[in-house]
N, C-alpha and C positions, 0 to 999 in steps of 0.2 A: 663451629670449632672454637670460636673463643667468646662463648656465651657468656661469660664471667665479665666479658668486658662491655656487654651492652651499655652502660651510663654513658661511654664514652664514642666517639665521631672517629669511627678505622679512618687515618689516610690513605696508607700504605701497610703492605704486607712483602719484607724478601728475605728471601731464603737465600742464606750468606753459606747453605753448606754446614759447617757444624753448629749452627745459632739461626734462627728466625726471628728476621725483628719488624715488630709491630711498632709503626709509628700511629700514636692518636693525641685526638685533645677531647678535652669539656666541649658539651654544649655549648652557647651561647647564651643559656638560660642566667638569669640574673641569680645571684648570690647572697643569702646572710648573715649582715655583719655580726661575725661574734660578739661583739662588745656591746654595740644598741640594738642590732636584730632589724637595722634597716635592708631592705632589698638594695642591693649594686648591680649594675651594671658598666662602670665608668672604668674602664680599664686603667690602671696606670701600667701595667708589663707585662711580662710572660717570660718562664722558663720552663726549662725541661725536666720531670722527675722520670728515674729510671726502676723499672721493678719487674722482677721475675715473675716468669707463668709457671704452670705445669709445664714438663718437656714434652715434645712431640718427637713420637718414632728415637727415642733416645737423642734428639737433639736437642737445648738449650733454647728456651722463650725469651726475649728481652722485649717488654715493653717500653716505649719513651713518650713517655704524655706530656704531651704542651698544657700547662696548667699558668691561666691568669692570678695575676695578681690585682687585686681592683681597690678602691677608693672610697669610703664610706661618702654617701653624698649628705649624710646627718649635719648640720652646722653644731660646733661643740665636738663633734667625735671625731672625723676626720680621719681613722686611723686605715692603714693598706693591711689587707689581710688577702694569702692565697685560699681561693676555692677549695674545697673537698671534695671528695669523690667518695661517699663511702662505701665499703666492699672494697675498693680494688687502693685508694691510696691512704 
């Protein structure tokens, strides 16, 4: 059902009634920094990005993905960048 969102680790799925909402996050897979192109894994945060699916049965999708922010481990670059997900964010 929500093959679109394979990149991403389903937590939960509930059905609010007129809205289903899908909570997920990112892998845990390491990340590249835009800037130097090093691999992260060094988390500094986390928030939540919120985005529409297709509707189901005429109800409303809302996804909330827990998306990292992490920490370039480069000396020199240093800079926090959040992860991508592309396709879905």
């Amino acid at each position: 059902m929500f093959s679109g969102l394979s990149p991403l680790v389903i937590g939960d799925v509930v059905d609010e009634g007129e809205r289903v909402v899908v909570r997920a996050r990112t892998p845990q897979n390491a990340a590249v920094c835009p800037v130097c192109g090093a691999l992260s894994g060094r988390v500094h945060g986390y928030h939540w990005r919120t985005v529409a699916d297709v509707p189901i049965d005429d109800r409303r999708v809302v996804v909330l993905v827990r998306v990292r922010r992490l920490v370039c481990p480069t000396r020199g670059c240093c800079h926090t960048f959040r992860e991508q997900v592309p396709g879905v964010l």
